[in-house]
Each structure stands twice: as structure tokens, then as C-alpha cells.
C-alpha positions, -999 to +999 in steps of 0.1 A: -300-193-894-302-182-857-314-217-850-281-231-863-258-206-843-282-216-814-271-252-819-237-247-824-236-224-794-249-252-773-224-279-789-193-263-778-206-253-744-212-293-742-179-297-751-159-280-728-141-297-696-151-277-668-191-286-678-179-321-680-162-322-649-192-302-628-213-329-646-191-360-628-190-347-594-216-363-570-242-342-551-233-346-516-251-329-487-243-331-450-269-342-427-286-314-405-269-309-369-291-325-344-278-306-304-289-325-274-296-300-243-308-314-209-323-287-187-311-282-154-339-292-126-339-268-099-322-289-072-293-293-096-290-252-098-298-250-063-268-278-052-245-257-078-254-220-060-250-234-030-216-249-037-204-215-051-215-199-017-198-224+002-167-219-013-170-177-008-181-185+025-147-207+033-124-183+016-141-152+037-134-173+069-100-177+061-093-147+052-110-132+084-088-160+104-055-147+087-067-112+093-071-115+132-040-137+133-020-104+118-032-080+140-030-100+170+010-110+158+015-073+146+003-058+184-026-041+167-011-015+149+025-007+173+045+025+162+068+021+137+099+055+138+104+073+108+124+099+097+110+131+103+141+159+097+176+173+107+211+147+101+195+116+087+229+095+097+230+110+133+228+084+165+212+113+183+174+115+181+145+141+191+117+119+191+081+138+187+053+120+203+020+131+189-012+133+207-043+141+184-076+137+184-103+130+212-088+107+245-110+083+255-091+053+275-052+068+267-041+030+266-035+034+226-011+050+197+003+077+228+016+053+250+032+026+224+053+059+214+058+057+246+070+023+250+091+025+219+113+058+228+115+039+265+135+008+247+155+037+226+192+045+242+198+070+214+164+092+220+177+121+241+145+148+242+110+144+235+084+173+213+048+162+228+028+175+200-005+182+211-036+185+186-065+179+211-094+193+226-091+165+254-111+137+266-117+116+296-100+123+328-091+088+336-074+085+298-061+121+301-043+115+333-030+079+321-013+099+295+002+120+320+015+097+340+033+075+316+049+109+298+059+121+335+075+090+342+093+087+308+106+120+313+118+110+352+132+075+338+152+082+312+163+117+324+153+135+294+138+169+283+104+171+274+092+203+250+052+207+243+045+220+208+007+232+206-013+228+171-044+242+165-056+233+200-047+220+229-070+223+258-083+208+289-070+173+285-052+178+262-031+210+282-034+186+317-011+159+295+013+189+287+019+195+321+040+161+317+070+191+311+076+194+350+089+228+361+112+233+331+116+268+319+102+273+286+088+238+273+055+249+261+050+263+225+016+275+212+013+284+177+002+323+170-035+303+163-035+279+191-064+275+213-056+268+249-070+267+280-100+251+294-093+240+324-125+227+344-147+189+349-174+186+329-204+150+337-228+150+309-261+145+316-287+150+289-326+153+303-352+138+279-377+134+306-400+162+289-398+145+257-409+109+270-436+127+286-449+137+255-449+107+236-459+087+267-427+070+274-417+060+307-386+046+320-394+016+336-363+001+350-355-016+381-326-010+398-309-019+431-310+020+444-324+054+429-288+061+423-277+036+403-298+052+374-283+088+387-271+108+350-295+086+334-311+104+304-344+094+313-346+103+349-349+140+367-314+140+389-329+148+427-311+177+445-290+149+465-279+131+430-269+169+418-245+170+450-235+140+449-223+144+417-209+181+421-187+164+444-175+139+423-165+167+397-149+193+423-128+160+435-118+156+400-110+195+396-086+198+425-065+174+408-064+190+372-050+219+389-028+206+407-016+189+380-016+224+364+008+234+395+033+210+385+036+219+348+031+258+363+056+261+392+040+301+388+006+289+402+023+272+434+034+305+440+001+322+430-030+299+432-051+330+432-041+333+396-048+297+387-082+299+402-092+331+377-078+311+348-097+275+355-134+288+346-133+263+314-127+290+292-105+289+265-077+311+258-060+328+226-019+319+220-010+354+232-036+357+262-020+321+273+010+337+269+004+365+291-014+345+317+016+320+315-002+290+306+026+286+276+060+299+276+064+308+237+051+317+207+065+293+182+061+264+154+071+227+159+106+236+146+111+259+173+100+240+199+126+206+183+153+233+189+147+243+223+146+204+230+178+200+214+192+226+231+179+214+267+195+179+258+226+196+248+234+184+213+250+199+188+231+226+167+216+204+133+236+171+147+200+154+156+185+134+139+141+137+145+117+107+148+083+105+144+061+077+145+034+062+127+014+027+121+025+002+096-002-007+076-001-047+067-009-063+038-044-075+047-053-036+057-042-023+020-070-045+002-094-036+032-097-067+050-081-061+080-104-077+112-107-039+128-123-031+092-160-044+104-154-029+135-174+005+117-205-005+125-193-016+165-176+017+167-208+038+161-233+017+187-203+020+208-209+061+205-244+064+206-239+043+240-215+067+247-245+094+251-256+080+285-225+077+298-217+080+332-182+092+330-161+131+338-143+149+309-113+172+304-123+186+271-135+217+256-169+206+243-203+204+252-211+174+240-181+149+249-203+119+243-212+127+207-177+124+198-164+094+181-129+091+182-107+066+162-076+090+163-081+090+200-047+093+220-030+099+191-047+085+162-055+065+195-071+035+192 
């Protein structure tokens, strides 16, 4: 009996279409994917790195090309006026000239201010806003000059406005006011003062001794290596160069006399004050090395006022650098200067140069805000 139902079972399952048509289809398979790979010899990889580099290489040099193109077209950085405060419509200006940082040649951000409020009909007084401990005398006094003879030129007020310090070179460019009655502001924090000639000379002689080092240079004369670091200076160098810094001293104070008509009168005075030492806002005050205690605002006023325009009819400047294209994405050509600008301070140790500043170490300081975010 089961062996019937088994049989029947099968029958129908025989019967039906969809066995039948499974039954009909052919069996096809599709033949087994055969990949071909041909290894790269070495020569062929090196030929393809090589081409990759060349083509980073050319698009480096271009760029570097462009880059020095733009700042030689641009000036290198020249000083672009913005709007700093007071009627934004007004013809008028005060234009504030800022001096920050170390001076080292004075040739740099200072004097294209400068140059650019020179060329201005509509700038009628000047805020010298000094934030510096000084520098070189040769880039201090070039400052001086050019701000004495803007003033002189174009016939217009100058008003200093002291930041956080302003001393030795930085004070002997502020003298640029001439004998104006009170054109010198020092904030209530301001450090002043430090009026004196300082030559490095750092002695290492002791040292070399004792890793037996010797300096063994030849030179035309004994004095042509005078300052150097790794000779003793002789008791006719030391004069020699004494001189050379008392030369350089006479003329910061008279420079000092101009800015101070007081001191012409007194030199006595002048003489107790120029020990280098630096000086609060208030003992300035008292010994009349500034004229006021007072913010930049204050000091814009008194410029306004000396210029005689109208009270809040001005319009003030300031200046800055435009910043091109090629600087934003860092590949300006002063960008790989870093490296340049860091030999160029570690030379800067033996060098054989005088300072206006309030430091005692002028070498060690690198400056790339010099004369006013100098250059």
C-alpha cells in the first residue's frame, strides 16, 4: 500500500511543468576569468617617480617665479591707509605713523608711511606712535631725519603718543616733534628714557681657552678684528672705541636738545638724565622728557587741535601691509627667508655696530617688526 502512494507520489511530481521545463534547459557554465598582470620593472617605477617629481619641481619653480614677481611689483609689502576713527567721510586726516619693534636699518614700514602721507594733500597732522625699545643709531637717526623733514615740508604738527615703551631710539625718533609745546604723550605705564650708546662686545676668550680653541685669523691690522668675540680688546682698542661711542652720544643729546628746547636752556639737567636709565611716565613727566600723561586718543586731539580742525571733523589713518594672494596660502618668496633671518641674527652677535636701545644684549634680538613692523 505505501509502495503504491509512493508511485503515485512520484507520477504526478513527473508530471508537472516546472520539472519538465528545469528538465529542458541546458547546463551552461561560464568559463573561469583568466587576468593578465605584467609587473612593473624598477626602471619603469623609477622613470614614473621621477616624472611626478619633475612635474612638483616645475610647478614649485613657478610658483616661486610668480611669488618674487609679486613682491617685487607690490614694493615688498608698501603701506596701504585705513580707516582708523573720527568722521569716516571727512577730507581732513590725522594720519598715525607707527614705529614698533626693534630698528635695525630704518629704511622699512616707518619710512613708506612716510612716503605715503608725503604724497597726501589732505593729511594735516601726524600721531608718531612709538612702541620701541630702540635699535641702531644709524637706523634710529634715519627715522629721525625723514620724520623731521616731513614735518618741515609739509608744514604740519607732529604729536608723539608713547605705548608700553619708548626708549633710547626709540625716544631719539620722537624728538622728530621740534620745539612744539606739548607733543609728547606717555601712557601712565610707559617706560621712557634711556638715553646713552651702547657697542657690544661679548668676550669668549676664557672659554676657547678651555676647550683649546684659538682664533686663528689673519687680518690686515690688530684692529680690524677689534669687538671681535674671540679677541681680548687692548687698552688702545677700548679708547678707540670709547670714542667712537662718546662721538655717537653728543649727538643723541643733542638731538634730545631739539625735541627739549628745556635742555638748551639747562644742559646740566640733560647730562643727570642721560645715564641709560630708564624712567617711569610720571618721573619723565617731572624731568620733562614728555609733556603729558595721556592715551593715543588724547594725543590725536592735541594734533587736531595744533592743525586747527574742527573738534570730531577728522577723519584718522593708519596704515598697514596688504597681504597678496600668494602670502595667504604661505608662499610668498620672503616666506623661506626664516631660516636667512635667523643666521642673519646669530651673525648679528659679533657685530661691530652702536645701539640706541634699552637692552643688554642688542645683538640677540631678531627683529621682523623692525621700524614699524619694519622690515
Amino acid at each position: 500500500m505505501a509502495e503504491s502512494q509512493a508511485s503515485e507520489s512520484h507520477g504526478s511530481e513527473a508530471h508537472r511543468p516546472e520539472s519538465r521545463a528545469a528538465a529542458s534547459q541546458p547546463n551552461y557554465r561560464l568559463p573561469p576569468e583568466i587576468v593578465l598582470r605584467h609587473k612593473s620593472t624598477g626602471l619603469a617605477r623609477l622613470f614614473g617617480w621621477l616624472g611626478w617629481l619633475g612635474f612638483f619641481l616645475a610647478g614649485a619653480l613657478l610658483l616661486s617665479v610668480l611669488s618674487s614677481q609679486a613682491d617685487y611689483y607690490s614694493g615688498d609689502g608698501d603701506a596701504t591707509e585705513r580707516y582708523h576713527s573720527g568722521e569716516k567721510y571727512s577730507l581732513n586726516k590725522v594720519a598715525i605713523i607707527t614705529l614698533e619693534g626693534v630698528i635695525m636699518d630704518g629704511d622699512g614700514f616707518v619710512k613708506q608711511q612716510i612716503d605715503h602721507i608725503r604724497d597726501d594733500e589732505n593729511v594735516k597732522a601726524v600721531v608718531l606712535r612709538v612702541n620701541s625699545p630702540g635699535g641702531t643709531v644709524t637706523g634710529s637717526d634715519y627715522i629721525f631725519h625723514h620724520l623731521k623733514r616731513l614735518r618741515k615740508e609739509k608744514d604740519i604738527p607732529i604729536v608723539v603718543s608713547m605705548g608700553s615703551i619708548a626708549a633710547s631710539g626709540g625716544y631719539y625718533a620722537a624728538m622728530a616733534v621740534g620745539d612744539q609745546k606739548d607733543s609728547i604723550y606717555a601712557e601712565p605705564t610707559t617706560t621712557t628714557g634711556s638715553i646713552g650708546v651702547i657697542v657690544p662686545h661679548y668676550d669668549v676668550t676664557g672659554l676657547m681657552e678651555r676647550y683649546d680653541i684659538a682664533d686663528d685669523s689673519i687680518a690686515s691690522h690688530p684692529n680690524k678684528q677689534m669687538l671681535s668675540m674671540t679677541r681680548k680688546l687692548s687698552d688702545e682698542q677700548r679708547a678707540l672705541v670709547q670714542d667712537y661711542v662718546n662721538e655717537s652720544f653728543e649727538r643723541f643729546k643733542s638731538i634730545v636738545k631739539e625735541g627739549r628746547p628745556l635742555y638748551q636752556k639747562d644742559p646740566d639737567a640733560l647730562e643727570q638724565l642721560a645715564t641709560g636709565e630708564v624712567f617711569t611716565a610720571d618721573k619723565a613727566k617731572k624731568f620733562g622728557l614728555v609733556d603729558r600723561i595721556g592715551f593715543i586718543e588724547d594725543a590725536i586731539e592735541r594734533a587736531a587741535e595744533l592743525a586747527d580742525l574742527d573738534q570730531k571733523k577728522y577723519r584718522v589713518v593708519d596704515f598697514e601691509r596688504p597681504v597678496s594672494a600668494l602670502e595667504l596660502i604661505g608662499l610668498s618668496a620672503r616666506a623661506g627667508r626664516g631660516q636667512a633671518s635667523e643666521l642673519s641674527a646669530l651673525l648679528e652677535l659679533n657685530s661691530r655696530r652702536a645701539y640706541f636701545i634699552a637692552t643688554t644684549l642688542p645683538p640677540l634680538i631678531s627683529s621682523s617688526k623692525a621700524y614699524g613692523s619694519a622690515d
